[in-house]
N, C-alpha and C positions, 0 to 999 in steps of 0.2 A: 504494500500500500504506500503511494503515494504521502509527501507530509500534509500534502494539500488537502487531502483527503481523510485524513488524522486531525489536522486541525480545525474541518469543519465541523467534526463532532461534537455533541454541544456535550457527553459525557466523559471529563477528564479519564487521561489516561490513569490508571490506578484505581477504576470507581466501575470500570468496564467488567461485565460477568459474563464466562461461557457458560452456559448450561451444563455444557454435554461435554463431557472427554472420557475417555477407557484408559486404565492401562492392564498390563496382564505380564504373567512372566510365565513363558514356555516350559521353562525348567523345572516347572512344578506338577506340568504331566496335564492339564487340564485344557479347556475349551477346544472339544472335537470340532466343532464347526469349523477352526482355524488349520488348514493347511497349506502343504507348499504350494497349493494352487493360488494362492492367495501372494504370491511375492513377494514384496518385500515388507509385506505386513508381517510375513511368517516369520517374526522375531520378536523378542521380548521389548516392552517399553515401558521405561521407566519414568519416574517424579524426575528423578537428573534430567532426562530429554526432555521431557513435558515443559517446565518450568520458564527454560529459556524460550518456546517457541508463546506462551501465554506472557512472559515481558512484553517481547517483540511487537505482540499487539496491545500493549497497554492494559491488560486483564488485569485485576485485581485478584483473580482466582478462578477457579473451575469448580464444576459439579461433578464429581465420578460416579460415571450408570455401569451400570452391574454388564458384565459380557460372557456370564457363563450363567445359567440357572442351577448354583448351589449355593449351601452355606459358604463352604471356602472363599468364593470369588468376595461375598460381601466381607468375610473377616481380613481379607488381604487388604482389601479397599477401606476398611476403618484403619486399620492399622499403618497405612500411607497416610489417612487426612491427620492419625493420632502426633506423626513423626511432620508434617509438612504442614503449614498452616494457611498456604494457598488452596489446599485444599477446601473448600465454601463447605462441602455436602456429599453426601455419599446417599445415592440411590441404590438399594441391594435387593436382595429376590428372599423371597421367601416362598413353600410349597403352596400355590392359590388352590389347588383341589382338596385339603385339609386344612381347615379352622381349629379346629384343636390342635394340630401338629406345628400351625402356625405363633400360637400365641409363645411360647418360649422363645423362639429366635427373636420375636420383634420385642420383648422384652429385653433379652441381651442386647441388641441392636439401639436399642432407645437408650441404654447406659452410656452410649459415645453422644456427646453433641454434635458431632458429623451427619447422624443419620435423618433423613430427610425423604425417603420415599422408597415404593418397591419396584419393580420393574420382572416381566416376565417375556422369553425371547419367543411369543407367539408365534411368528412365522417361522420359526423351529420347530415349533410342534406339531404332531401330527393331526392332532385332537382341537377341528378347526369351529367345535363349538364351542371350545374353552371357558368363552365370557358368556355364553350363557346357562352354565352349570350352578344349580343352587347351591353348591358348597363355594364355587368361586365369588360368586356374589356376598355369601357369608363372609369369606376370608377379605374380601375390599371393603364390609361394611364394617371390621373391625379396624382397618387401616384408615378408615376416613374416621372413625370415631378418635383415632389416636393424631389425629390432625397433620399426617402422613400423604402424600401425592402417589398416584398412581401412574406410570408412564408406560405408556401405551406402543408396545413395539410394534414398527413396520406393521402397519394397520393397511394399508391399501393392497387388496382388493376386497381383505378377506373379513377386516375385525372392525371398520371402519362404523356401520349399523350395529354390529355389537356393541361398540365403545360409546355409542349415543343411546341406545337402551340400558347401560351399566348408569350413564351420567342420569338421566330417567330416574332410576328405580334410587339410584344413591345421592341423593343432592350434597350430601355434604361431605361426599369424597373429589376431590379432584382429581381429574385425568388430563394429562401431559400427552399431547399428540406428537410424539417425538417424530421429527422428520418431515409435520407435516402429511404424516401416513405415506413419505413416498410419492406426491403425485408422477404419474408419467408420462412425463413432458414427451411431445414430439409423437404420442401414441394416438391411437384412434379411442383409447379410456380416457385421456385426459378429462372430457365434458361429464363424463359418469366419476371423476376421481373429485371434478369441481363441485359434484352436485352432495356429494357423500360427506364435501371438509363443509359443506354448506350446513346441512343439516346434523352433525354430530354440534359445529360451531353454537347451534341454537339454546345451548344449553349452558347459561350462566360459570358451571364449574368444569367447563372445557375451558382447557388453553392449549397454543400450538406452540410447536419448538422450531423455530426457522436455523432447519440443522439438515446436513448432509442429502441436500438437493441439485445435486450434480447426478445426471445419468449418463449410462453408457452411450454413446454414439451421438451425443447433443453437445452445444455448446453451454459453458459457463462462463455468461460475461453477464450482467446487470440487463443486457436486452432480451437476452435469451430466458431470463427468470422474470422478466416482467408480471405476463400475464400470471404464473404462479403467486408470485409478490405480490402482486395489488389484491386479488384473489385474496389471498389471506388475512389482509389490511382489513379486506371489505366484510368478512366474513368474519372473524374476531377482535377486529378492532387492535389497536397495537397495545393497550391494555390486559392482551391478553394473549401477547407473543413475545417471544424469549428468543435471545441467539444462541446457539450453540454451534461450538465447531469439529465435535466428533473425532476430534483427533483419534489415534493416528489413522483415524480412516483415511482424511487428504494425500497422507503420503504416497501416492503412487501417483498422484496427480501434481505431485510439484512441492508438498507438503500445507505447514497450516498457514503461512501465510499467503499464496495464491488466492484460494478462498475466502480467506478472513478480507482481502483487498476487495474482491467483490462483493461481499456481505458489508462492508463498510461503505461501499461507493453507494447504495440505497438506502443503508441505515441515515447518512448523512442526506439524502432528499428529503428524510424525516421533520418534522418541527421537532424542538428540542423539548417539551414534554412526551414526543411520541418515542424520540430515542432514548429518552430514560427508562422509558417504557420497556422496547425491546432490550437496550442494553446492562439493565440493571434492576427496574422497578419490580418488574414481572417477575423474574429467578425468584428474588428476595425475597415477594410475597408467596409464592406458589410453594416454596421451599423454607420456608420461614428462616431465612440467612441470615438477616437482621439477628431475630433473636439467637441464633445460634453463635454468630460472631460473639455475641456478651459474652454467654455462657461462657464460651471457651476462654476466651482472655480474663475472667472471671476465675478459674480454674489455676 
């Protein structure tokens, strides 16, 4: 990014929040979805790497989402925000088809002031009623009672109506459209993927995550994400959209700051309560970061 473009922001730099970042470490034997088909993803990433590419963009800190559905992944991930204090928030997984099996982890989990929400890798699994299973429904109505966010993975094509009947039945859980759901740009779905962020949108305790919307064989420049962009402006208001930069997903694409340059060059078309909005307001409410921050330096 441009400075020019850094210094349109009306969000100092150091006041800037990613949502979304991973890290994971190979050597511990987990996350099967991650192979060598995957390149040069297919390595370990660390807080050391993470850190400098979130200066670079003025970030004050990140949110780490879960990238494996187990316990372990969420204990790794508390155990980085316990040691790094850029760390904002730790989103982790717990089992949503067991309510009872559920309530001990998200006890232990609630013991870090890091933890901030669950996350389950949907489009992983096979079982493509997931959200609408009464014990799943059970297990989110205890995470929204603990004042806890739900993030909603890769929704498009499949969990996108699920995810607006969960916001339905649960008002006082919040659900995290990370991604966006995916729209897919440049496809003959796009106007069915418009009509789905429309409608889940409708629902007060939805918000989206304007995170890892780059597809294969499309461009990513600010023109090419337009119509997705405005689209989600129109449909959840920027009150109810967050940045994230999914690290280290960008890296095969040039890494995070490519991305972050174009995700900045719109953010800055913003009015400057819209981009406090996306770049800071929204995490902090949605994840209650504010009060987590005390806590910890309280501590």
């Amino acid at each position: 990014m441009n400075e020019m473009t850094d210094a349109a922001l009306a969000v100092p730099r150091g006041q800037r929040i990613d949502a979304h970042m991973h890290l994971w470490n190979l050597a511990e034997g987990r996350y099967a979805w991650l192979t060598p088909e995957f390149g040069t993803l297919y390595a370990s990433w660390t807080p050391e790497q993470a850190k400098p590419e979130l200066d670079a963009a003025g970030m004050a800190g990140a949110v780490l989402v879960q990238a494996e559905d187990s316990l372990a992944d969420t204990r790794f991930m508390l155990d980085v925000a316990a040691q790094h204090p850029w760390v904002l928030g730790v989103v982790g997984w717990v089992d949503l088809t067991d309510p009872d099996a559920a309530v001990a982890p998200l006890d232990e989990w609630q013991r870090s002031s890091a933890f901030c929400g669950i996350r389950h890798l949907l489009n992983d699994d096979p079982r493509r009623d997931l959200l609408g299973r009464p014990a799943v429904i059970e297990t989110l109505a205890e995470v929204g009672r603990r004042g806890l966010a739900f993030d909603v993975h890769d929704s498009w094509p499949d969990f996108l109506d699920d995810a607006a009947a969960v916001a339905r039945a649960l008002p006082e859980l919040t659900l995290v459209i990370d991604h966006l759901g995916k729209p897919p740009r440049g496809s003959a779905d796009f106007a069915d993927w418009k009509a789905a962020i429309a409608h889940v949108a409708e629902y007060p305790n939805v918000v989206g995550k304007l995170s890892s919307l780059r597809r294969a064989g499309q461009d990513f420049t600010p023109d090419a994400l337009r119509e997705t962009w405005d689209h989600a402006l129109a449909c959840f208001g920027s009150e109810r959209l967050m940045y994230g930069g999914d690290w280290p997903m960008p890296v095969p694409d040039g890494g995070y700051a490519p991305t972050w340059a174009v995700m900045a060059e719109l953010i800055a078309q913003l009015s400057s309560p819209e981009q406090w909005a996306v770049l800071h307001d929204t995490a902090a409410r949605v994840y209650s970061l504010d009060a987590l921050a005390s806590t910890r330096k309280g501590n």
